[in-house]
C-alpha positions in Angstrom: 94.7 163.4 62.0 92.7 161.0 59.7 91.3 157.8 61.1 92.7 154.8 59.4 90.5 153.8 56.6 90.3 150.4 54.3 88.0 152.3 51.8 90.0 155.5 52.0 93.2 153.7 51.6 91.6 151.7 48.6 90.9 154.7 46.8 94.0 156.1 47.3 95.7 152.6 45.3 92.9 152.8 42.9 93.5 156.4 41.9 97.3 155.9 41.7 96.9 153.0 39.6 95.0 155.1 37.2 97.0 157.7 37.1 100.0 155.5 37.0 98.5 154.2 33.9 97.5 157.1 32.4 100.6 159.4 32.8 103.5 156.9 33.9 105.2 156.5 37.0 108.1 159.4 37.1 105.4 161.6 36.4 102.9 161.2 38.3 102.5 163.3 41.7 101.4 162.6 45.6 99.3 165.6 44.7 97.7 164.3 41.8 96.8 160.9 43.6 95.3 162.7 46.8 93.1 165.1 43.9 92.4 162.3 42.0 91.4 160.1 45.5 89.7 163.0 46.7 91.6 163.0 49.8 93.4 165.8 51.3 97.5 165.4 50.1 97.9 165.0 54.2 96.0 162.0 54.2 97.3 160.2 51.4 100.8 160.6 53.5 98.5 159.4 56.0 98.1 156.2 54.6 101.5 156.2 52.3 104.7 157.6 53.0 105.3 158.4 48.7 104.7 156.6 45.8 107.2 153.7 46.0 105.0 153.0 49.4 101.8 153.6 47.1 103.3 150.9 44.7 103.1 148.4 47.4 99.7 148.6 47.4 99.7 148.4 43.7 101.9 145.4 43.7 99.3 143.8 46.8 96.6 144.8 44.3 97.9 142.3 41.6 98.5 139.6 43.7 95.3 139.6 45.3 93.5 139.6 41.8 96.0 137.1 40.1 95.0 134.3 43.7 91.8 135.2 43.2 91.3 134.6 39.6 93.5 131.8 40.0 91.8 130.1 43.0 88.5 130.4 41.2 89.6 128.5 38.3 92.1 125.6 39.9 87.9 124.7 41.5 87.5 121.2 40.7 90.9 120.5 39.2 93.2 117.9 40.6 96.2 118.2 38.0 99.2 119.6 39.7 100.6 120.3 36.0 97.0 122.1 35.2 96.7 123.9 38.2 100.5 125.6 37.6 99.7 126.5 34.3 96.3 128.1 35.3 98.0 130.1 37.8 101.3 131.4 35.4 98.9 132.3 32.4 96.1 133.7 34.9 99.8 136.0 36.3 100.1 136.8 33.0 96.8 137.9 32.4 96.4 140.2 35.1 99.1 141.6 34.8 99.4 142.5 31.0 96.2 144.9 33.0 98.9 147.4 34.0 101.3 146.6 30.9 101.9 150.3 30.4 103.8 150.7 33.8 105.8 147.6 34.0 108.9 148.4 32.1 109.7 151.7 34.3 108.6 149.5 37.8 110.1 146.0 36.9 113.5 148.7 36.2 113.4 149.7 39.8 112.2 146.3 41.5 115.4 145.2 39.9 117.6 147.2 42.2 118.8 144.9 45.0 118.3 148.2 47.4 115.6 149.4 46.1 112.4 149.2 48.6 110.2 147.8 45.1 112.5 144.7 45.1 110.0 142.1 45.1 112.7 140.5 47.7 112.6 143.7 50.2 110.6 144.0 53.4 108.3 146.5 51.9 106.8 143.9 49.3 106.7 141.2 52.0 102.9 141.4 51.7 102.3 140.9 48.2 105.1 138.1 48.1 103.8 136.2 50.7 100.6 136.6 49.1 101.9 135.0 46.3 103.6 131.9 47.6 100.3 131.4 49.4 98.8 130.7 46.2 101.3 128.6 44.8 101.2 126.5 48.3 97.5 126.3 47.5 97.4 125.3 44.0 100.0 122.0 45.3 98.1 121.4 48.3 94.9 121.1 46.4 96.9 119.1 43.8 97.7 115.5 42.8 101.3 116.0 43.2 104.1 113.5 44.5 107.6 115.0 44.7 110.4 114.6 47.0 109.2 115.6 50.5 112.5 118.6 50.7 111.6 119.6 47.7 107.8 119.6 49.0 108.4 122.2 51.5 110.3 125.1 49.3 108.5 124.4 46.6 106.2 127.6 46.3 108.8 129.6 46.8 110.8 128.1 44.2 107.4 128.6 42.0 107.2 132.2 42.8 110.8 132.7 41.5 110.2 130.9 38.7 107.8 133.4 38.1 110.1 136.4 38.9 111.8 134.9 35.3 108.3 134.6 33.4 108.1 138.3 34.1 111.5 139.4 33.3 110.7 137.6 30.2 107.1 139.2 29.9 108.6 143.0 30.0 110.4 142.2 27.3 108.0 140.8 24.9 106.9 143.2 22.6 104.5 140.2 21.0 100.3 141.2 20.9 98.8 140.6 24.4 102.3 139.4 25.6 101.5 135.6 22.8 105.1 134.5 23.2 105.1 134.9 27.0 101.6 133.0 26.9 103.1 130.1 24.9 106.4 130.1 27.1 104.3 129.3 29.8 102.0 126.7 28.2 105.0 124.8 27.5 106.9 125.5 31.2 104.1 124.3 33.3 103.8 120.9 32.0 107.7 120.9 31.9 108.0 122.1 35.7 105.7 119.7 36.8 107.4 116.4 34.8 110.8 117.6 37.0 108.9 118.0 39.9 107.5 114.6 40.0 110.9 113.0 38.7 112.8 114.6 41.6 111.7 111.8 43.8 113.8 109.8 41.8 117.2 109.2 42.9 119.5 110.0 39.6 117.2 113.0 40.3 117.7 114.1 44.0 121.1 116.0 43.9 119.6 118.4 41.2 116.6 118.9 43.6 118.7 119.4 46.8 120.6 122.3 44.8 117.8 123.6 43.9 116.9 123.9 47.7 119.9 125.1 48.6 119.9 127.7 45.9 116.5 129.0 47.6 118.4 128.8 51.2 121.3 130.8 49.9 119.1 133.5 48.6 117.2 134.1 51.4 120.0 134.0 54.0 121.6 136.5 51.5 118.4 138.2 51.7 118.1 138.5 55.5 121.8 139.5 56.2 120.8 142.5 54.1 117.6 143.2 55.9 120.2 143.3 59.1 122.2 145.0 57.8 119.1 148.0 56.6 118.2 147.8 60.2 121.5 148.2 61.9 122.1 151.0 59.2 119.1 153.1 60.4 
């Protein structure tokens, strides 16, 4: 049995990804990855139970270059209204990288069950991942909000960009313009609302919007039970 391997497991993501790219999701093959890889088809179960485990890592892999990208240009910049829109259009950016894949994976991440859900266990990684940034780019920001709204508030941004990319999929626009200029105009939107919600004609709107968040993730966790208890 293979020893557990951060290069070999990289490889493994980066030759799926290619191949994922080149060929499309439905078909490509475990056996074409693990060729591709050049890795036994053992090992790449090894490392992955299938492909939607292999996506995972695929999904990771876009998060991890969108908070890089995006940490490295927020440097410097105080503007929570800047920093959001730096980190929406840098989302859209890397990801119009693997724009020949979405449509068939944003079909199956749409599945409530499905383990590619961006709200499933298996994409807990990359969604915390995620959030983390959007915690970052507020922390690091000039932003003054209501202090409830504060504390869900990357969350609430990483939903908000759930929308921008069910919006993205569907734009058939060069390089994804219209989804580029949706987003130039959201962030500085978002971030007027943010700030206003410390206001109190404001404050009930912000509390649903909190309790919106709560409801999906109890919803959310009564299903995870409710895998587990399955199983």
């Amino acid at each position: 049995m293979p020893t557990l391997d951060s290069t070999t497991r990289d490889r493994i993501v980066e030759a799926a990804t290619a191949l994922i790219l080149e060929n499309g999701y439905e078909r490509t093959t475990m056996r074409a990855i693990a060729e591709r890889a050049e890795v036994s088809l053992g090992s790449a179960y090894y490392y992955f139970s299938g492909k939607e485990d292999l996506v995972q890592g695929f999904y990771l892999r876009i998060a991890r270059e969108h908070a890089d990208l995006s940490r490295a240009r927020m440097q410097g910049e105080r503007s929570f209204k800047t920093r959001l829109a730096i980190v929406l259009d840098t989302y859209l950016e890397v990801s119009g990288r693997y724009r020949a894949v979405a449509e068939s994976l944003v079909s199956m991440a749409v599945v409530p069950t499905s383990p590619l859900s961006p709200f499933s266990a298996e994409s807990k990684p990359a969604r915390e991942t995620f959030i983390a940034l959007y915690e970052d780019a507020i922390e690091g920001s000039d932003l003054k909000t209501d202090a409830r709204l504060r504390q869900s508030l990357p969350e609430l941004l990483w939903l908000v960009q759930m929308v921008v990319t069910l919006g993205w999929v569907q734009d058939l626009s060069p390089d994804g313009r219209v989804s580029r200029k949706i987003v130039g105009r959201l962030a500085p939107t978002l971030a007027r609302l943010i700030r206003a919600a410390r206001l109190k004609p404001l404050a009930p709107f912000a509390a649903e919007a909190i309790d919106a968040l709560d409801a999906i993730k109890e919803a959310r966790q009564a299903r995870l039970r409710g895998v587990e208890q399955s199983s």
